[in-house]
C-alpha positions as CSV (number, residue, x, y, z in Angstrom):
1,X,1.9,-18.5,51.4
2,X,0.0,-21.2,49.6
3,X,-1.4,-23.7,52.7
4,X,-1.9,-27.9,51.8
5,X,-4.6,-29.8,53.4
6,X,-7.5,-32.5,52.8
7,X,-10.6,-31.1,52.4
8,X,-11.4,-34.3,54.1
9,X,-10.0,-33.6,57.2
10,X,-11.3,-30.3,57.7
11,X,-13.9,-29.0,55.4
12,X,-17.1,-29.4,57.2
13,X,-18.9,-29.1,54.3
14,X,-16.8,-31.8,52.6
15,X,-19.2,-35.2,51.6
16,X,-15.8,-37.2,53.6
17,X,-15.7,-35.0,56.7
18,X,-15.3,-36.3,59.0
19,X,-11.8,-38.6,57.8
20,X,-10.2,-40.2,60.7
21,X,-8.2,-42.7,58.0
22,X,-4.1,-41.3,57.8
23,X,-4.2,-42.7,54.0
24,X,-7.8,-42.2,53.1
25,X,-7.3,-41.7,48.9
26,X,-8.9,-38.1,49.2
27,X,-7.4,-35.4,47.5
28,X,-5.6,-33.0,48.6
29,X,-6.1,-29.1,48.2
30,X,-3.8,-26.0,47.7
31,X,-5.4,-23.0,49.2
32,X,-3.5,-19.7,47.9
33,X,-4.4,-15.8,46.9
34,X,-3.8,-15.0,44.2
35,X,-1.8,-11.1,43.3
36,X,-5.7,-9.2,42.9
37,X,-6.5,-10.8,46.4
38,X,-8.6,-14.1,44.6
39,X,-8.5,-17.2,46.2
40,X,-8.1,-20.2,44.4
41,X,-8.3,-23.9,46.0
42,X,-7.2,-26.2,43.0
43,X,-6.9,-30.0,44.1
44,X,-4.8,-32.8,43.7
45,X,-4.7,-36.3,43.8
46,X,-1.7,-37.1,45.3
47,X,0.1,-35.3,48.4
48,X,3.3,-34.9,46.2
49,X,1.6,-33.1,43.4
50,X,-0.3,-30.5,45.7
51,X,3.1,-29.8,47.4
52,X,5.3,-29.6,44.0
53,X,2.3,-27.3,42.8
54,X,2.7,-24.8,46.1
55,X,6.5,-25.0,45.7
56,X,6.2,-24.4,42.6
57,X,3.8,-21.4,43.5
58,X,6.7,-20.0,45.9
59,X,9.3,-20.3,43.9
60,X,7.2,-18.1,41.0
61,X,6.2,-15.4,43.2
62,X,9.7,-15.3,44.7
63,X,11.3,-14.8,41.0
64,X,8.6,-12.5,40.3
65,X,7.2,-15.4,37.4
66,X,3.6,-15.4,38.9
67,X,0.9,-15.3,36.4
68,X,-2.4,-14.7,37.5
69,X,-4.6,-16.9,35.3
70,X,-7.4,-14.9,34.9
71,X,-5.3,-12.2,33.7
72,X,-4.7,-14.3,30.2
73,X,-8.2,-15.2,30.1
74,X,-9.1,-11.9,28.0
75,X,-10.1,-12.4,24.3
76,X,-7.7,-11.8,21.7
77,X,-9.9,-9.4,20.0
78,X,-10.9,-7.2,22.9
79,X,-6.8,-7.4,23.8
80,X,-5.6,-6.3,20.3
81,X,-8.6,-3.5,20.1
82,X,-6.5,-2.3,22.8
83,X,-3.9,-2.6,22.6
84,X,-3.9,-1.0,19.4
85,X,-5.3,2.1,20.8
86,X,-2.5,2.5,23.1
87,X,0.4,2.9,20.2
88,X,1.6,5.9,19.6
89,X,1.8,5.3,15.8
90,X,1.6,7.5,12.7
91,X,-1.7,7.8,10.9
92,X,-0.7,5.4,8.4
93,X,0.5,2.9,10.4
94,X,-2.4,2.7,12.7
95,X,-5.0,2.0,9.5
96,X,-2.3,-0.7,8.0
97,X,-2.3,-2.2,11.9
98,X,-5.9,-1.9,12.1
99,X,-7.1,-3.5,8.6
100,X,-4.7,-6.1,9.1
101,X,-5.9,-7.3,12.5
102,X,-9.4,-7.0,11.2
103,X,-8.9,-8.5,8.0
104,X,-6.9,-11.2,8.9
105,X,-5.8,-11.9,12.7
106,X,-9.4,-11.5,14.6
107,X,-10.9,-13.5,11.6
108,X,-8.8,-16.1,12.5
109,X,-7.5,-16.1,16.1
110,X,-10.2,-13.7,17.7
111,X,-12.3,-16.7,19.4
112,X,-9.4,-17.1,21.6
113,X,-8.2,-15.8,25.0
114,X,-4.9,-14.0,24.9
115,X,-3.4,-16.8,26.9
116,X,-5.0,-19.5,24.6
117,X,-2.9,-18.8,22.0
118,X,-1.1,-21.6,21.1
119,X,2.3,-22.1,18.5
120,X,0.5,-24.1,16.2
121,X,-2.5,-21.4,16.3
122,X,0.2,-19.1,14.8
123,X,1.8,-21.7,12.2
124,X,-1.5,-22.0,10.8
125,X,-2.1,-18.8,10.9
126,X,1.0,-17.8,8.9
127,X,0.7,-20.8,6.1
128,X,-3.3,-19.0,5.6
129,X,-1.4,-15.7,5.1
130,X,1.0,-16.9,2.8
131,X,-1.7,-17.8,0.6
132,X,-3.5,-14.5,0.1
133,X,-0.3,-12.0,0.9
134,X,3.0,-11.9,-0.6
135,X,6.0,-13.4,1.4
136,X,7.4,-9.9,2.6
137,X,3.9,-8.7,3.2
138,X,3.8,-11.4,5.5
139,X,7.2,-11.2,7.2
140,X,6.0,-7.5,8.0
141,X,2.5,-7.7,9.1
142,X,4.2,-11.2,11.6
143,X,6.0,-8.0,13.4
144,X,3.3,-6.2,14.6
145,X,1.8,-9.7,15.8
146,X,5.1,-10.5,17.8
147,X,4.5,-6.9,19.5
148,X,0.9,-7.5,20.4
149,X,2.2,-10.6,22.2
150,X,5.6,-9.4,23.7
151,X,3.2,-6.8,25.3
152,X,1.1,-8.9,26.6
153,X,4.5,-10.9,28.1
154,X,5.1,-7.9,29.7
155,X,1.8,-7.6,31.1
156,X,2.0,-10.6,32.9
157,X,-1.0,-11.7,30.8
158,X,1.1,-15.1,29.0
159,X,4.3,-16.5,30.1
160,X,5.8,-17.1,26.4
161,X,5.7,-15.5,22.9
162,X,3.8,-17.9,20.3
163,X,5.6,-16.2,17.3
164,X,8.9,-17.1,18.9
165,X,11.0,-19.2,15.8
166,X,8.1,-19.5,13.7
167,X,9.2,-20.0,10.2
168,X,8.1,-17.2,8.2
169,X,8.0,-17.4,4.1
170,X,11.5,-16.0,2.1
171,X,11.0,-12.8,1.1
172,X,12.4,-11.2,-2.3
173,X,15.6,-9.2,-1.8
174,X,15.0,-5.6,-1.1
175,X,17.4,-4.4,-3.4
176,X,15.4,-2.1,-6.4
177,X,15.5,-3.6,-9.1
178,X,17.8,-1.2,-12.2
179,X,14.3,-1.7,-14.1
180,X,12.8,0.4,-11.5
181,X,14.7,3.6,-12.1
182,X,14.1,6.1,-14.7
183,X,17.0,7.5,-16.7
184,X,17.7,11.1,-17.4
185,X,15.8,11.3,-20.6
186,X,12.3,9.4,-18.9
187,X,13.1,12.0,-16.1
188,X,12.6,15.2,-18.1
189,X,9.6,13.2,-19.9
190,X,7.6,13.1,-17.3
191,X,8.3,16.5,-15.9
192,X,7.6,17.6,-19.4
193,X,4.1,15.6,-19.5
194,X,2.8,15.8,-15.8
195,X,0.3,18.9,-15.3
196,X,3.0,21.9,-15.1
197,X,1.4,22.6,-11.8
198,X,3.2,19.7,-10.7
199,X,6.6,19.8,-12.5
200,X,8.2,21.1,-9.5
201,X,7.8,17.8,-7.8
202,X,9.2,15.8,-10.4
203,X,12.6,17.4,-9.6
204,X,12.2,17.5,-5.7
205,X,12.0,13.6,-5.6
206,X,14.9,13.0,-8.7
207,X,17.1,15.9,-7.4
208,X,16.8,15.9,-3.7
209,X,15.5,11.8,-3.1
210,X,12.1,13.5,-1.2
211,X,9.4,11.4,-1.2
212,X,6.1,12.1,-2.6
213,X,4.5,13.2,0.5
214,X,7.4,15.3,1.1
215,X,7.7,17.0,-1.9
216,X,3.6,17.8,-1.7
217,X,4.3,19.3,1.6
218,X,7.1,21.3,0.3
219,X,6.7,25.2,1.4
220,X,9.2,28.1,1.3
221,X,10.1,27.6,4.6
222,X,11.8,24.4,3.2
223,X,14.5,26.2,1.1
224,X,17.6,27.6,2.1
225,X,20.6,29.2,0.5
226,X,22.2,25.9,-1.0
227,X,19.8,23.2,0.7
228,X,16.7,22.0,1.9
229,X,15.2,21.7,5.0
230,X,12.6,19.0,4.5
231,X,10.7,18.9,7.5
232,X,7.3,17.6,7.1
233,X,4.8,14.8,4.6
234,X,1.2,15.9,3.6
235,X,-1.0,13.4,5.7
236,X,-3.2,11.1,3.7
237,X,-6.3,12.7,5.1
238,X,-5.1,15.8,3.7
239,X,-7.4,16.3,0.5
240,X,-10.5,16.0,3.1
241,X,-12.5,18.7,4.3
242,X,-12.6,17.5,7.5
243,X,-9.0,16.7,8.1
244,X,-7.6,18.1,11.4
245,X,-3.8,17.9,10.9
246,X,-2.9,18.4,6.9
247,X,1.3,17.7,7.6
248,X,2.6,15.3,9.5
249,X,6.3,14.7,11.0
250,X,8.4,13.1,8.5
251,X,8.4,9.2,8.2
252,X,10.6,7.5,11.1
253,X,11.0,11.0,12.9
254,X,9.2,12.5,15.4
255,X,7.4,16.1,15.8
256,X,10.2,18.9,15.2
257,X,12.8,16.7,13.6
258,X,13.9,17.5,9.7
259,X,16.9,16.6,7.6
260,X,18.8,18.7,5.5
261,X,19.1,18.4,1.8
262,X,21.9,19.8,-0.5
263,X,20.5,22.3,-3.1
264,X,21.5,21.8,-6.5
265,X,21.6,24.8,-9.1
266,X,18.7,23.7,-11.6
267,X,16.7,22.9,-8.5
268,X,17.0,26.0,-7.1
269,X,16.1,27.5,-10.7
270,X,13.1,25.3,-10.9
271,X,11.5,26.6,-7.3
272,X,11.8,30.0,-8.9
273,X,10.2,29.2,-11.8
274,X,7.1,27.4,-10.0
275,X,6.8,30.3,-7.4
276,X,6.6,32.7,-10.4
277,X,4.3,30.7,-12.4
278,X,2.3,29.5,-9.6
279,X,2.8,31.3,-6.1
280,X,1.9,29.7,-2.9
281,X,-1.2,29.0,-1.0
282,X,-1.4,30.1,2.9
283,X,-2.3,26.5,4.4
284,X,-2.2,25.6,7.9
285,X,-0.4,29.0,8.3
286,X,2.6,28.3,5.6
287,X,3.4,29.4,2.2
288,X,2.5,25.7,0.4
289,X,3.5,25.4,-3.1
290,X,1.3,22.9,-4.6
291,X,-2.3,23.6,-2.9
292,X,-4.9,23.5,-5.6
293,X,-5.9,27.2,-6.8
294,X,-9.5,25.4,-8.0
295,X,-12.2,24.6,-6.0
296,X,-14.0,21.0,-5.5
297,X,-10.0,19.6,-5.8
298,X,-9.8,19.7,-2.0
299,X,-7.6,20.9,0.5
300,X,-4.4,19.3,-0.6
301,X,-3.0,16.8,-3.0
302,X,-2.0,13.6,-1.1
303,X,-0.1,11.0,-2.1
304,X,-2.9,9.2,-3.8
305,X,-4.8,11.8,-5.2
306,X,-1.1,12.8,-7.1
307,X,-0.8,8.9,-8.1
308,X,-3.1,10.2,-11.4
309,X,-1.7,12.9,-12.4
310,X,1.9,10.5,-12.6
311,X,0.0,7.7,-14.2
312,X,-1.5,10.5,-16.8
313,X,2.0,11.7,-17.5
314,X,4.5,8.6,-18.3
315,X,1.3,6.9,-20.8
316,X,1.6,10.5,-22.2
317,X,4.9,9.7,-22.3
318,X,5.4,6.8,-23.8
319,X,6.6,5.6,-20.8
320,X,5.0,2.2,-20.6
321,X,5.2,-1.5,-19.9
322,X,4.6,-3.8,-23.0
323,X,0.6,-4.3,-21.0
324,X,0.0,-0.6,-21.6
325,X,0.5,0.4,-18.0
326,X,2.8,3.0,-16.4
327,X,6.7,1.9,-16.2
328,X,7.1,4.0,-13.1
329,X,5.8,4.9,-9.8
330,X,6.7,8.2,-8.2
331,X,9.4,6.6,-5.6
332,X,10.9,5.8,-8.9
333,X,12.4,9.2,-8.8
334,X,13.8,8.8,-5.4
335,X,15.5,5.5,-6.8
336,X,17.2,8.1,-9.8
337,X,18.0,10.2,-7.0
338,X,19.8,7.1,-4.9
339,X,21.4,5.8,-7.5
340,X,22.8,9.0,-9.4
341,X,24.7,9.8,-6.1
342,X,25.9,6.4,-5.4
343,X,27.3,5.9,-9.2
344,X,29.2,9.4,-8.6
345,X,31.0,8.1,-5.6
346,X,28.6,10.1,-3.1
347,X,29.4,7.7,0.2
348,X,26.1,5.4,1.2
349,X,25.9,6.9,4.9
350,X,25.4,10.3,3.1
351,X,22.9,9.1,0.3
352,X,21.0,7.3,3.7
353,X,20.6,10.8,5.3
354,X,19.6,12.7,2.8
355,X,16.6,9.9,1.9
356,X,15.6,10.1,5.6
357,X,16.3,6.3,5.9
358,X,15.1,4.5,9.3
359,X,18.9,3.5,9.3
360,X,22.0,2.7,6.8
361,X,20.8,-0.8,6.7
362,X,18.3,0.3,4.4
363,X,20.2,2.2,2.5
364,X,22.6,-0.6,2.0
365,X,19.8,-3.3,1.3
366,X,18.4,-1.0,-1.3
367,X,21.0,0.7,-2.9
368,X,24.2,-1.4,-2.0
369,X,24.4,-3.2,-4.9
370,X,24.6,0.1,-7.1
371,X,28.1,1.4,-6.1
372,X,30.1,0.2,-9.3
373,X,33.4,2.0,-8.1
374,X,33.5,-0.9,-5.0
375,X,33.9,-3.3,-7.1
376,X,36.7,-2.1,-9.0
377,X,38.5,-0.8,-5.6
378,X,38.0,-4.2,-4.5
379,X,39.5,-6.1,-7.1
380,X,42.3,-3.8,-7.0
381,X,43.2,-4.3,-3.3
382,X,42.9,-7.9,-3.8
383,X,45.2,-8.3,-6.2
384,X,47.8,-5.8,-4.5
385,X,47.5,-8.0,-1.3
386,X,47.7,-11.3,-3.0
387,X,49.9,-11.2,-5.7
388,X,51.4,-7.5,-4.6
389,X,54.8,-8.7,-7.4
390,X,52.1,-9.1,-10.1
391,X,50.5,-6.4,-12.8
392,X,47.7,-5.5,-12.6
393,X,44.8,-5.9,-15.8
């Protein structure tokens, strides 16, 4: 209960004590504790403000709305650091979280308290970001910001979300672009070019839409009778000596989770082929397929450390942009894989499992545009409804 009195009246140690004048000018004092047991005695000039301050203080603690000040008045660097290490996060995501708030957040907004953290801190913030990232590189990295602060919210530590409606630059569609994807003939190419150790993958990603890091992880565990059971990604540690978990859980799934992928013939072929040519390695106690036999080439192939060997094969290829560099990147063959099934009338919420997609939204952003046969369905329910007496064209 927060108490209202004139220092004047009765502080001894108060320059005015003793105050025997009922209107004296003094100001007046709230006296209150605050939730960790502090006392604070803020002052006021007039009666009126120190009372709407101590109702105000009520009404807050009643409704559970009680910040305690010096809970906001950590630094935003210390807070993130943190906070950070609290998030149970993929490997991946932690180092994108972590360069990002050291490259560009603590740079600019570390000076200030968690609390001091004002909207027009974070406009400025985001028109300096939209000058050295691209617009959906932005958009993306503004997420994890928003977090850091709604947890803070949470915390009691700040009473409002800075990010909240803060215009953020338009970001390109996320629909792939048809340039993106490799037809048939460019598909065989580059399996035909890319070290033969590596063929296999070519036809995991363009076959059965896994991504890189899936296909690298690929072990005979993975292949049933007419599918596969993709289960884990190769960790982008994974080529280091020193790295403690070589496979991870797949992206957007947790420890144990999988999804199953339909097996086609020639796929199924070209597994036997590769395990006759090539075997397996024991690795982290399974059968891996495409663990390097030499030594000095590491552990296992990651994502990045594959990146040559792609590069290598489409410029072997021929398989290049008018500047010289490589047409294609290796999700490129998930794109074939996408768009293949969606052309032959596969349905989207299908094509979205099998690619492991977060949700059909992304599927739809991606790949939406690629269904040909809704068009034509669409035109031709249209004009039934419509004009149902007309023929149609």
């Amino acid at each position: 209960m927060a108490t209202v009195y004139q220092r004047c009246k009765s502080d001894k140690r108060s320059v005015n004590y003793p105050c025997e004048k009922p209107r004296c000018g003094h100001a007046w004092t709230v006296r209150y504790r605050e939730p960790g047991g502090g006392e604070r005695q803020p002052s006021f000039e007039k009666k009126s403000q120190a009372d709407a301050f101590a109702e105000r203080l009520q009404r807050d603690k009643y409704e559970g709305l009680y910040l305690d000040p010096k809970r906001g008045e950590i630094g935003l660097r210390a807070y993130a650091t943190e906070w950070l290490q609290r998030q149970i996060i993929s490997d991946s995501t932690y180092r994108n979280y972590e360069s990002f708030l050291r490259i560009h957040l603590l740079p600019y907004l570390g000076g200030k308290t968690i609390a001091g953290v004002q909207r027009r801190d974070i406009e400025a913030f985001v028109a300096a970001l939209g000058k050295k990232l691209a617009a959906s590189t932005v958009c993306d990295r503004m997420k994890t910001v928003t977090s850091l602060f709604q947890t803070a919210i949470k915390e009691k530590r700040r009473a409002d979300d800075p990010t909240e409606g803060i215009k953020l630059p338009r970001s390109a569609t996320h629909a792939v672009d048809e340039d993106e994807i490799p037809t048939l003939h460019e598909v065989d190419l580059i399996a035909k070019q890319i070290s033969p150790q590596y063929r296999l993958t070519v036809y995991l990603q363009a076959g059965a839409g896994l991504r890189i890091s899936e296909a690298l992880a690929f072990t005979t565990d993975c292949r049933r009778s007419d599918f596969l059971r993709v289960r884990r990604q190769v960790s982008s540690k994974a080529h280091r000596d020193d790295c403690k978990t070589r496979f991870i859980p797949l992206k957007h799934r947790a420890e144990g989770e999988y999804r199953d992928v339909p097996l086609p013939a020639f796929l199924a072929q070209e597994i036997d082929a590769h395990l006759r040519e090539w075997g397996t390695v024991t690795t982290a106690g399974m059968e891996v397929l495409f663990a390097p036999r030499d030594r000095g080439k590491g552990t296992m192939p990651t994502a990045t450390t594959y990146a040559y060997h792609f590069r290598k094969a489409l410029k072997d290829a021929a398989i290049v942009k008018p500047d010289g560099n490589p047409k294609y990147t290796p999700h490129g063959l998930r794109h074939f894989f996408a768009s293949t099934a969606l052309a032959h009338g596969i349905p989207i919420h299908e094509a979205s499992r099998w690619l492991g997609h977060k949700s059909i939204k992304t599927t739809v952003d991606v790949y939406g545009h690629l269904v040909p046969a809704s068009w034509d369905r669409c035109r031709a329910v249209m004009q039934t409804a419509l004009r149902p007496d007309s023929p149609t064209s």
